[in-house]
N, C-alpha and C positions, 0 to 999 in steps of 0.2 A: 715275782711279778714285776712287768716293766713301769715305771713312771708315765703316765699321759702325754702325748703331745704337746707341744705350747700351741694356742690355739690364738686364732687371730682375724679378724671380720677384716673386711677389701681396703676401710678407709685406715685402721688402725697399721695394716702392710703398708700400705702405701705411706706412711708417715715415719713409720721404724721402720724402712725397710734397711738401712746399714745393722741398723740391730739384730734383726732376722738374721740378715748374712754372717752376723758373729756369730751367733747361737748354733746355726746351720753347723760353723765352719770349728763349733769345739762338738760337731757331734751328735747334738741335739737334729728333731725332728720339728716342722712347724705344719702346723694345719692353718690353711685359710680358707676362712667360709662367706656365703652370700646371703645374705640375711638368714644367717643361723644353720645354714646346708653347707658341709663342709666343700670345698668346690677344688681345693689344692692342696697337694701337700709337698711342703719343699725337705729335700734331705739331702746329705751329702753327696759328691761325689766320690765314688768307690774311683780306688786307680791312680795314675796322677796321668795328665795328658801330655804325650809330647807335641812340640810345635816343634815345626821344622822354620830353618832359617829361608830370609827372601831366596827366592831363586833355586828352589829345594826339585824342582821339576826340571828344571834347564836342559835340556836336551833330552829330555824324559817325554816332552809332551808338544806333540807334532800338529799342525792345524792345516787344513787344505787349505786351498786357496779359494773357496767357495763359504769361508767357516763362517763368514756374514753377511754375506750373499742374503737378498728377501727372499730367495724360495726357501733357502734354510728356519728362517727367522719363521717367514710361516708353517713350514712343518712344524717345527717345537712347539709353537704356540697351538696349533692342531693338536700337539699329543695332551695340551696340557688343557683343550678345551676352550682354548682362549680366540679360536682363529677366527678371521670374519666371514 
């Protein structure tokens, strides 16, 4: 049978939260709740992430000449429900 979560209310996270991230990061699980309702649970990251160096795109990613242009600007903002 597994061990419990470590458990943790909004203000107690927000005070430990470097401690959290230890715990997180040997493995451990954290539950944070909102007045007693669990609301989050922090856990590791599975994998490790690669970052690419500056300039990783460089001749990889092409932009019209229109790429900020306002009818652009307002399409997007259209898809995103934003537009006026």
């Amino acid at each position: 049978m597994s061990e419990a979560a470590a458990s943790y209310n909004i203000h107690e996270a927000k005070t430990q939260l470097s401690r959290i991230v230890e715990r997180v990061e040997r493995g451990e699980e954290v539950i944070i709740s909102r007045a007693g309702t669990p609301v989050a649970r922090v856990v590791p990251l599975t994998g490790t992430i690669r970052r690419r160096s500056r300039g990783a795109l460089r001749n990889r990613l092409h932009l019209t000449e229109d790429w900020d242009s306002p009818s652009v600007n307002d399409a997007i903002a259209d898809d995103f429900g934003a537009g006026s």
